[in-house]
Each structure stands twice: as C-alpha cells, then as structure tokens.
C-alpha angles and dihedrals in degrees: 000000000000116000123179102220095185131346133189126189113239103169155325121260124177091335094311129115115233110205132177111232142198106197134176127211136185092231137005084257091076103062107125136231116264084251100043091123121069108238104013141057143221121253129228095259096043100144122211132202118205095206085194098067103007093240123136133222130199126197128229135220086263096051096249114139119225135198111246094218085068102252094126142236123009113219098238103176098334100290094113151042117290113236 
C-alpha cells in the first residue's frame, strides 16, 4: 500500500501538476512510477519509506529510485537498474 505522507505543489507543466512528495510503502516493490497519479507527477526529490525495512528511496529527474545508503538503482517495475 501507497500512503502520501505529505505533498507540496511546485508547478504546472503541460497541464500536469508536479508535486514533491514524501510516501510511504509497505516494500521497495511498491515504489511508483513518476506518473502514477492522474493528473500529477512526481518530482525529481520525492522521497519514499519502506516501512518494511526502514530504508528510503529518492527519485531522480528521470524517474529512476535509488537506495539512500548508496547502493544504486531499485528495479520498480522494471524501468531501472537492479541493486
């Protein structure tokens, strides 16, 4: 499960809202994709707990997660590295 922990506005962008998020998941195979909101995006800085093993996740410009202890890229559905 997905929860949106917190959520500010930053701009608008071809009719889309782009919002920097704080989420929290239940596993690291629930990270979403940058556009899973209709409507709204992701922005590069969106920051993601896995309650399951209290790591954190942060989301690039090009959509790619990556591990905060500085191990890389997280697979989410299969759109980046594997760690």
């Amino acid at each position: 499960m997905i929860t949106i922990r917190n959520s500010t506005f930053l701009y608008f962008a071809n009719n889309v809202c782009v919002d920097l998020v704080e989420l929290e998941v239940d596993s690291v195979s629930e990270l979403p994709s940058a556009d899973f909101m209709a409507g709204h995006k992701l922005s590069q800085g969106t920051l993601a707990h896995d309650i399951s093993t209290g790591a954190f996740y942060a989301l690039d410009s090009t959509g790619t997660w990556y591990a905060q202890d500085g191990s890389g890229a997280v697979e989410v559905n299969g759109n980046a590295e594997s760690v």
